[in-house]
C-alpha positions in Angstrom: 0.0 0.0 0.0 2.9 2.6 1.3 4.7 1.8 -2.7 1.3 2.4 -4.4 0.5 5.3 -2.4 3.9 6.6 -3.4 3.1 5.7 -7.0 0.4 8.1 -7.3 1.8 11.1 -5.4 4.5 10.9 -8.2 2.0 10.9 -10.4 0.1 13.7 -9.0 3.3 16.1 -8.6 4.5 15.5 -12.3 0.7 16.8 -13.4 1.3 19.7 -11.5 4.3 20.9 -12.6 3.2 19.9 -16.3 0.1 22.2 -15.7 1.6 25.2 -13.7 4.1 25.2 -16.8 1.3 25.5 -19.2 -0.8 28.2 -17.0 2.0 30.3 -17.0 2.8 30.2 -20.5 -1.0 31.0 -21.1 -0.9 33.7 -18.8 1.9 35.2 -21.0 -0.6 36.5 -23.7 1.5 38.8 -24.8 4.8 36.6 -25.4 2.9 34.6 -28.6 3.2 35.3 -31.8 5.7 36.1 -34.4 8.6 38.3 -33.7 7.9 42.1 -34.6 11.3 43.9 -36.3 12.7 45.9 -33.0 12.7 42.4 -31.6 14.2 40.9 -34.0 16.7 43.4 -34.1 17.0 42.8 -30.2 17.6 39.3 -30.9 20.5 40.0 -33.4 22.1 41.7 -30.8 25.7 40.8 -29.3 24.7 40.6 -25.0 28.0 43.5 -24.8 25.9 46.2 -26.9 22.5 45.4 -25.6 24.4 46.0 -22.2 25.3 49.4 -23.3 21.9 50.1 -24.6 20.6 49.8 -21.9 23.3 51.9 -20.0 22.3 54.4 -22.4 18.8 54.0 -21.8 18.5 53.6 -26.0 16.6 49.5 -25.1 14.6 49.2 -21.7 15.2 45.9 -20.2 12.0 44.7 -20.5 11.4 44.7 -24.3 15.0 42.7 -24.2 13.6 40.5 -21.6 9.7 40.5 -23.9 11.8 39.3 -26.8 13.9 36.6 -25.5 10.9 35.3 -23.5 8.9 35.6 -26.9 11.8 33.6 -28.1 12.1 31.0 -25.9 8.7 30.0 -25.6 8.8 29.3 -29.2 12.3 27.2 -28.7 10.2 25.3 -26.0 7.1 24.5 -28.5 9.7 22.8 -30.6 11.7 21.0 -28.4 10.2 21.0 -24.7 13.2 22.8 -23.4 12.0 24.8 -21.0 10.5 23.6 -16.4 10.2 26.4 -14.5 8.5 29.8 -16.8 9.8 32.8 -14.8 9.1 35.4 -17.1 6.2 36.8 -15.5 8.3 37.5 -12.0 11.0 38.6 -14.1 8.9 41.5 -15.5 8.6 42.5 -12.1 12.5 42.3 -11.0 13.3 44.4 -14.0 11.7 47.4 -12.3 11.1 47.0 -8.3 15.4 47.4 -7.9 15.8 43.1 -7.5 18.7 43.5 -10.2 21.4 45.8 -10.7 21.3 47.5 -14.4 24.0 49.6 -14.2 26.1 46.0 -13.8 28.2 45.0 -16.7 25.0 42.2 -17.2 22.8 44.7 -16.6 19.0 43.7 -19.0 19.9 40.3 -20.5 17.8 37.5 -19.8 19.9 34.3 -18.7 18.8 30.6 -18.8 19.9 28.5 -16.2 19.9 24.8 -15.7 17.2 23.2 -13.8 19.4 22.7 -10.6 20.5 26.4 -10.3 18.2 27.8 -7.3 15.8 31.0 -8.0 13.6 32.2 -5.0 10.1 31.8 -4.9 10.8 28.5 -8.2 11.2 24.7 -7.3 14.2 23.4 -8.1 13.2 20.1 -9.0 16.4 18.5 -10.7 13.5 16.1 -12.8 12.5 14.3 -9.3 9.4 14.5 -8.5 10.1 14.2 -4.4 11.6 17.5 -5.0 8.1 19.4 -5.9 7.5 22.4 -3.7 11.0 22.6 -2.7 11.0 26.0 -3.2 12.7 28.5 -1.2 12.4 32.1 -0.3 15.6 33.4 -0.9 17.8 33.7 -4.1 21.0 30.7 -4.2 24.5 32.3 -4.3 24.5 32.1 -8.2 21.1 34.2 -8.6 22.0 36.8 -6.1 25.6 37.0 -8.1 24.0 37.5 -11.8 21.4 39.6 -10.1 23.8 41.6 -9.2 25.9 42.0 -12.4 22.5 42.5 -13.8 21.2 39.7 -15.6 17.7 38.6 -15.5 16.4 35.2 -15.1 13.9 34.4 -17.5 13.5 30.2 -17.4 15.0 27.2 -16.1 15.6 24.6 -18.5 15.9 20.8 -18.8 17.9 18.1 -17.8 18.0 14.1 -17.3 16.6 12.9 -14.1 20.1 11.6 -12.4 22.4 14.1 -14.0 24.3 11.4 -15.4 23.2 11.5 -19.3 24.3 12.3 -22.5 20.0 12.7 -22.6 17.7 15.3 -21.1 14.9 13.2 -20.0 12.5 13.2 -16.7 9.0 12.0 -15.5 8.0 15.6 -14.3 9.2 18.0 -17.1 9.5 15.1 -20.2 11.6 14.4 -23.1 13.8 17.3 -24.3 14.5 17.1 -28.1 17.3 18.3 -30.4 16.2 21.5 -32.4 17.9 20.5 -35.9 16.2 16.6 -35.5 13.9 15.9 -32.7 14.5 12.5 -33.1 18.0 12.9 -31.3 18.6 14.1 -27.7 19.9 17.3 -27.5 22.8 15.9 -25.1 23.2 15.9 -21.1 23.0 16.7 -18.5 22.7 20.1 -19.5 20.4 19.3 -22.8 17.6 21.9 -22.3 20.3 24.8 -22.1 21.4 23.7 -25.5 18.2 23.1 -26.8 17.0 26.6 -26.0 19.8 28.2 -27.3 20.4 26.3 -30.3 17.0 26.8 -31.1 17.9 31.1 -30.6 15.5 31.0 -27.3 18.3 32.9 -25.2 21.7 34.2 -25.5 23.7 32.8 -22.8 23.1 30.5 -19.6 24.5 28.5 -17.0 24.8 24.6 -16.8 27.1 22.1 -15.2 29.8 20.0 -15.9 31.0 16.5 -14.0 31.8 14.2 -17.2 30.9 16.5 -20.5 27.8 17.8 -18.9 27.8 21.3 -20.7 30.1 20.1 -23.5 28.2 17.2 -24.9 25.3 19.3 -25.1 27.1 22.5 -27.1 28.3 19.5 -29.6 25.1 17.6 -30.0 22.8 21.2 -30.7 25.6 23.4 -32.4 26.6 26.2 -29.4 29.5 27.2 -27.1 30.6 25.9 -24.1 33.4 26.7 -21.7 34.3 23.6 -18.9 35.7 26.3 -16.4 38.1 25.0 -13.8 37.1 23.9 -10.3 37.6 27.3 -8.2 37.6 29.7 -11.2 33.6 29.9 -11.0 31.1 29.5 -8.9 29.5 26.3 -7.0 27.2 26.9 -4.7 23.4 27.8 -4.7 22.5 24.5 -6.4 20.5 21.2 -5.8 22.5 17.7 -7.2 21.1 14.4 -7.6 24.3 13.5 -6.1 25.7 15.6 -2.5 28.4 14.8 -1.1 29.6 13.0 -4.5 33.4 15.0 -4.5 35.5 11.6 -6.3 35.0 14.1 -9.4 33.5 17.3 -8.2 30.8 19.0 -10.9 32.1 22.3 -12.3 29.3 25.2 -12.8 30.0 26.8 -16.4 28.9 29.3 -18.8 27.0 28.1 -22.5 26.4 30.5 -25.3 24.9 30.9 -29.1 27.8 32.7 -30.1 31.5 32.6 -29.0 31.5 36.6 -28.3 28.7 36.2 -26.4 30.3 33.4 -24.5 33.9 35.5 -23.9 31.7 38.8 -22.8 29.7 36.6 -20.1 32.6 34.6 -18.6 34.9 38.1 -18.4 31.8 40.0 -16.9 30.9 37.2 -14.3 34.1 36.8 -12.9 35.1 40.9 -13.2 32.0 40.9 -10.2 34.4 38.9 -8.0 32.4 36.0 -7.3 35.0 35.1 -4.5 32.9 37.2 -2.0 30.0 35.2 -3.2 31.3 31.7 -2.8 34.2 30.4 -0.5 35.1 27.7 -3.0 36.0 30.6 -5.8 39.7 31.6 -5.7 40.3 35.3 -5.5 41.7 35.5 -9.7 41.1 38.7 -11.0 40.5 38.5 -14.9 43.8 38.6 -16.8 43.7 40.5 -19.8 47.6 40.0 -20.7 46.6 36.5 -21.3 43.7 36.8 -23.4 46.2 39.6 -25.4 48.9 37.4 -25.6 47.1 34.5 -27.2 45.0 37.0 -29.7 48.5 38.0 -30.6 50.7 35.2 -30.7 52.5 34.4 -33.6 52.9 30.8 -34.0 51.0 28.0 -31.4 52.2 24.3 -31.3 48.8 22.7 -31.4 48.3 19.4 -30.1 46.3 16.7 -31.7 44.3 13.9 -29.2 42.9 12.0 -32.3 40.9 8.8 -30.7 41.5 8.3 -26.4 41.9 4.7 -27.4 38.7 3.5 -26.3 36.4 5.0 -29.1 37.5 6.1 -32.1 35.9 9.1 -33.3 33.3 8.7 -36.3 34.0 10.2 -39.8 31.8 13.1 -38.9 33.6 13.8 -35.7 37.2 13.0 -37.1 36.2 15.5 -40.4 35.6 18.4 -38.0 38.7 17.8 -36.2 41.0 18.3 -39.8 38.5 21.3 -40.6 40.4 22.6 -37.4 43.8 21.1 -38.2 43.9 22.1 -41.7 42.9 26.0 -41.2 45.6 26.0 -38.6 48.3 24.6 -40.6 47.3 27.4 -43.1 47.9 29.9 -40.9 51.9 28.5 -40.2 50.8 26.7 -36.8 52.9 23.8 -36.0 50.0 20.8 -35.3 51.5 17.7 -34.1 49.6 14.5 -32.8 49.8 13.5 -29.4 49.4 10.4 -27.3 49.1 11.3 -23.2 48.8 8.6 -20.8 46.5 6.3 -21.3 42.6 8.0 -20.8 41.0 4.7 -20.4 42.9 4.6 -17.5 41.0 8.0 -16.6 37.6 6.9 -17.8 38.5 3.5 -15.4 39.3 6.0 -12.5 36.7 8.6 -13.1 33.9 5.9 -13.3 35.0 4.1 -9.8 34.7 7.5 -7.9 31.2 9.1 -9.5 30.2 6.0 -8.3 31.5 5.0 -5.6 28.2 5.0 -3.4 27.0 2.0 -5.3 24.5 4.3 -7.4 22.9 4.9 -4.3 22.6 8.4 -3.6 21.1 9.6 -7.0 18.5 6.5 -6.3 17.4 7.4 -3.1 15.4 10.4 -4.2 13.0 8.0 -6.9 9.3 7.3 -6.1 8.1 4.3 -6.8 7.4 3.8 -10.5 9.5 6.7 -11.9 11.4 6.6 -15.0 14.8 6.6 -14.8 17.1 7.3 -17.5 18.2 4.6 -20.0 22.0 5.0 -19.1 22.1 5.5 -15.4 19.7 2.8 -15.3 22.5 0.4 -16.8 25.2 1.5 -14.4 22.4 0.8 -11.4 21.7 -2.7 -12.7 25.1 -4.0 -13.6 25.8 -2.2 -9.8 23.0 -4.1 -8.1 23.9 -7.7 -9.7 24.5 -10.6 -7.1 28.2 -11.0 -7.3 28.7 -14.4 -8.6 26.7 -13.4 -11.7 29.0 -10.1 -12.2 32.0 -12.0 -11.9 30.5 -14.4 -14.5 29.8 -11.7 -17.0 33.3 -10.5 -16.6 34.9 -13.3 -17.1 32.6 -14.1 -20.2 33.7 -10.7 -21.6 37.4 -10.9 -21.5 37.7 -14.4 -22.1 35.3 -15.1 -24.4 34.6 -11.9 -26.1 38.1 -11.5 -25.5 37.5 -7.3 -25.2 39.9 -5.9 -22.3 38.2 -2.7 -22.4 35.0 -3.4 -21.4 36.0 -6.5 -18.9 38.6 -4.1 -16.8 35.3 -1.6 -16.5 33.1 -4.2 -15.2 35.2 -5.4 -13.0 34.9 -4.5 -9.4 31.7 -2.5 -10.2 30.6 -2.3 -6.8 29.7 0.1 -3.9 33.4 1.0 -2.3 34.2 1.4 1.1 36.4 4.1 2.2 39.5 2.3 1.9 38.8 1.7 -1.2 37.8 5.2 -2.4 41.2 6.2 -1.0 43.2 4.5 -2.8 41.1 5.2 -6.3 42.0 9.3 -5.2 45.4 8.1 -4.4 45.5 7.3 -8.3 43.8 10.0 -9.6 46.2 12.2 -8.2 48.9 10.1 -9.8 47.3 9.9 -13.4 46.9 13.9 -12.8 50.4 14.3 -12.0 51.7 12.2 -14.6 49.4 14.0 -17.3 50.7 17.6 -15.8 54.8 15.9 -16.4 53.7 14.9 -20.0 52.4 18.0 -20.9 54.9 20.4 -19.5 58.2 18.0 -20.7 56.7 15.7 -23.7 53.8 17.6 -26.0 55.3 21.1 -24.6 51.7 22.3 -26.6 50.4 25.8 -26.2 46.7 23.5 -26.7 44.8 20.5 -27.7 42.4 20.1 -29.9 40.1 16.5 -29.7 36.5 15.5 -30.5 33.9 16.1 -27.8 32.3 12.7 -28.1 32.7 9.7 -30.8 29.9 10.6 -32.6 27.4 13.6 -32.9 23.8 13.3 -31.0 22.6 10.2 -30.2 18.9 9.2 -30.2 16.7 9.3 -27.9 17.5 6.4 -25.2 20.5 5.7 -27.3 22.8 6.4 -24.1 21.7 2.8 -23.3 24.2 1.5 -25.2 26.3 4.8 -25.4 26.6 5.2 -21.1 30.2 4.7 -21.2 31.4 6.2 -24.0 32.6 9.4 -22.7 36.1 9.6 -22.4 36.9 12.5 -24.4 35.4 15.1 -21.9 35.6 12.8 -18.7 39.4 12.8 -19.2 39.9 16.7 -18.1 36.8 16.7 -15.2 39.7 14.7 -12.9 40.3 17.4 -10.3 42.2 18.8 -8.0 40.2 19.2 -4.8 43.1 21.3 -2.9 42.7 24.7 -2.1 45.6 27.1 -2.6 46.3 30.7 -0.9 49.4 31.1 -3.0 48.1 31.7 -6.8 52.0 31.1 -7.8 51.5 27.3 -6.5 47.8 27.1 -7.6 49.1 27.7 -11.3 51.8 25.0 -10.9 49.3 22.4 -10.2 47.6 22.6 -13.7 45.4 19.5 -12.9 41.9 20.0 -13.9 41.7 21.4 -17.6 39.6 24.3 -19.0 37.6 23.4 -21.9 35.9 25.2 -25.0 33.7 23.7 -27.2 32.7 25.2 -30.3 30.5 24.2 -33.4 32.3 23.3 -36.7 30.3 21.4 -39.6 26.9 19.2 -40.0 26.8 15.7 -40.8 27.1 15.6 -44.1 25.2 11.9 -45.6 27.9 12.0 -48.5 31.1 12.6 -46.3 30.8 11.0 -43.3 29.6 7.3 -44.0 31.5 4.3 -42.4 33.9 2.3 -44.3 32.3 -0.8 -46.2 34.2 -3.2 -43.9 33.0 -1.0 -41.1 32.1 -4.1 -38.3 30.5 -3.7 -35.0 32.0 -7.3 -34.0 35.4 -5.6 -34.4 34.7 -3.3 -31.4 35.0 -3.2 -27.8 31.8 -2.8 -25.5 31.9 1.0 -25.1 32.7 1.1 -28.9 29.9 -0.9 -29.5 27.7 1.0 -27.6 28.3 3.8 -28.8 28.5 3.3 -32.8 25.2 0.8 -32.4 23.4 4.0 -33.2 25.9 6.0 -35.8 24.2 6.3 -38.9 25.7 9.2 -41.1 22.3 9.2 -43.3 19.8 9.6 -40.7 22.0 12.0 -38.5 22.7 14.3 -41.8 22.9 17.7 -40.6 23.2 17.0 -37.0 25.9 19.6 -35.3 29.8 18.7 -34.8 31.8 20.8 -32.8 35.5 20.5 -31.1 36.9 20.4 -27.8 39.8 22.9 -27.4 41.3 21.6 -24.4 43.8 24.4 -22.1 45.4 23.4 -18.9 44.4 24.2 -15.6 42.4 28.1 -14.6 43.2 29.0 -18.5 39.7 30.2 -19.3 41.2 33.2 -20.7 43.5 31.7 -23.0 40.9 29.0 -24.0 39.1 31.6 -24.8 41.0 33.6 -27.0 42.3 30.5 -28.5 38.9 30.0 -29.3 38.7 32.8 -31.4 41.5 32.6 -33.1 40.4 29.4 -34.9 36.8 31.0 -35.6 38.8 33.7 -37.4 40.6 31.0 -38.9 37.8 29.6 -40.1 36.4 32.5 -41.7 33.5 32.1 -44.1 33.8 28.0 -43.2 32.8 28.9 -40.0 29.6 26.6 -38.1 26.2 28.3 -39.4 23.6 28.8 -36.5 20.1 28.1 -36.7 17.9 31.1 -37.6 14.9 32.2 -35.7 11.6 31.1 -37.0 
């Protein structure tokens, strides 16, 4: 009786939420419609000159904030991007003095991840046991872009565990991909990318523990920036997963354009967000670095070409030599690296996210509620009897005879402390020994590698595809230290800051698999994840790059950035345009 009882109160709270979405977007009569020309020419707008509009008093901040909310309810028609509608309060915080517009911010809606904590708005992270959780009081994030002068205008969303490539929950529903709604517009962070690929908003704020805003930017065509641990802001969020610090989640800014994304990082950390947030370390923004990378002559570009456990798809691996080639142009020297061995990160990285058994991000399900298709597979092969896990192993390596998937598997069990120690005791090696290879092997200004081993998947494709995420898991294995001295902090480059930008499409006519193309030839995480690569049906999907820079370099990441969208010139990724 108590689990059936449970049943239907999940029931009942997912109905809510679904309607008080859809009352508030009908109570928004005036946000329907199609766009009239001054919003349109809002919407064309870089954030940096709507900013000084507004300074200027030439745009009022609520006919930016009438656009974009205009905007993004039409993004969320298309691709169900959008839980908690907060337009309507934001109408009044744009006048009663909640929000600072004389900040460097000051008029532009932001989006913000369903986990990010607004006053007043549930915060439901796609659990339904977390309906009516709403507080009183702004989270340290809000009060921070509330300050600089931003206006929150919707939360957007995610998968229900946080740990998906998907964006898919019981109380909000399936997120889609804007170019293919067959696709998922990637995890954990999917409705940000959704919103914004789909021109809803400008710029917003997601997370990041395994690829969490850079899968997304890849799979819906926007920019991303995987900030360091320390360099931005943590707290004023609800987790499926507190306490979870084996690899800590890193709070970071997405964008629709690049300029956008440069103006918004600069801005938020020029409002010192270390007297917001303890865990932020007092570094001013350094404009000699982003000048010295704008202006450098000559970079030695580094080349991370497969991470040995997936190899990148022909789509992926074509957007990579776009990037190569237009460097090599330009009289960069581009050389292909091999660093230590990242399956041994994606073996390390997967032991501590889950070290609780999968038991923290399960305690918060009611009975009968979805959960997603990957997390679901980690929980299962968690929760099998040991003799039968053992069995499977061995079946795998010594039968399939595939050493990738069997040295996963194995030991894929709740650890005790002990045991958690020693897996930090070698992620502190591997991240020493990656810092060594760096600074005395590659000795590369950057590194350039695929975001993923193949462009969106389908919906409940990550299945099959939970474990192939190597290429952004790699740089989330952090250093957890705190350091007063900023001349030590910058010695221990350890956890990597890491750009995404959009390059090409799948293209049906370039990016097929070879005719002798076998899955049978494949590891299990290979398997997984090119089970659902199909170059024809995925034709004009987005493929971006990861441009990869070593530890608190979100300056130089950032300028780097740019330098190759200059590069590209005309070639450059094409966004979507506004219907």
């Amino acid at each position: 009786m108590v689990f059936l009882l449970d049943y239907f109160q999940h029931k009942r709270d997912c109905n809510f939420k679904q309607t008080e979405r859809t009352q508030r977007i009908q109570a928004l009569a005036s946000y329907h419609g199609p766009f009239t020309s001054p919003e349109r020419h809002i919407l064309s707008k870089p954030i940096e000159e709507l900013v000084q509009d507004v300074h200027k008093q030439v745009t009022h901040p609520i006919d930016i904030l009438r656009a974009y909310g205009k905007a993004a309810l039409k993004a969320h028609e298309k691709t169900n991007c959008v839980t908690e509608v907060m337009i309507g309060a934001a109408e009044g915080w744009t006048t009663d003095g909640s929000i600072n517009m004389k900040g460097p911010l000051a008029g532009i809606p932001i989006s913000l991840k369903d986990s990010v904590v607004v006053g007043g708005f549930d915060t439901s992270v796609g659990y339904s046991s977390n309906v009516g959780n709403k507080g009183a009081r702004d989270g340290t994030m809000v009060r921070l872009l509330k300050d600089a002068g931003a206006v929150p205008y919707v939360k957007t969303n995610l998968p229900v565990t946080l740990l998906s490539f998907e964006s898919t929950n019981d109380v909000w529903g399936r997120c889609t991909n804007p170019h293919n709604n067959k696709y998922s517009p990637g995890g954990s962070t999917g409705g940000e990318s959704a919103l914004m690929a789909a021109g809803g908003g400008r710029i917003g704020i997601g997370s990041d523990v395994a690829g969490s805003v850079r899968v997304p930017a890849h799979f819906s065509g926007i920019y991303s920036l995987k900030c360091s641990t320390g360099r931005w802001p943590k707290n004023g969020m609800v987790t499926s997963m507190p306490g979870q610090e084996g690899i800590a989640a890193v709070f970071s800014p997405m964008s629709r354009t690049l300029g956008d994304l440069s103006y918004f990082t600069k801005s938020l950390i020029g409002m010192k967000p270390w007297t917001y947030d303890h865990s932020v370390h007092p570094i001013a923004w350094r404009d000699d670095v982003t000048k010295e990378f704008e202006e450098k002559k000559k970079f030695r570009v580094g080349v991370l070409r497969t991470d040995g456990v997936v190899d990148p798809s022909p789509a992926c691996a074509r957007a990579v030599d776009e990037v190569v080639a237009a460097l090599k142009k330009e009289g960069h020297e581009v050389v292909d690296v091999e660093p230590p061995s990242p399956y041994e990160a994606l073996y390390i990285a997967s032991k501590l996210l889950n070290a609780d058994g999968c038991k923290t991000y399960k305690s918060f399900f009611r009975t009968g509620e979805w959960e997603d298709t990957g997390a679901k597979q980690m929980s299962w092969l968690m929760a099998l009897p040991s003799p039968f896990k053992y069995a499977y192993y061995l079946w795998v390596k010594y039968v399939r005879r595939d050493d990738v998937w069997a040295g996963l598997i194995k030991d894929w069990k709740e650890k005790s402390a002990y045991e958690q120690w020693k897996l930090v005791t070698k992620r502190e090696a591997y991240k020493a020994k990656f810092h060594d290879w760096w600074e005395h092997e590659a000795k590369v200004d950057f590194i350039i590698t695929p975001p993923n081993a193949t462009p969106a998947v389908p919906h409940d494709g990550m299945k099959d595809a939970v474990s192939s995420c190597g290429y952004t898991f790699l740089f989330n294995l952090v250093s957890l230290l705190q350091f007063r001295d900023y001349a030590k902090l910058i010695q221990k480059q350890l956890d990597y800051t890491c750009g995404i930008m959009p390059i090409t499409h799948v293209d049906k006519s370039l990016d097929q698999l070879p005719a002798n193309f076998s899955l049978k030839d494949l590891n299990g995480v290979a398997q997984g994840a090119y089970k659902h690569y199909d170059a024809t049906a995925m034709h004009g999907l987005p493929v971006a790059v990861q441009i990869v820079g070593q530890r608190l370099e979100e300056e130089k990441v950032l300028a780097i950035m740019k330098r190759i969208e200059d590069t590209l010139g005309d070639d450059k990724y094409q966004l979507l345009e506004l219907q």
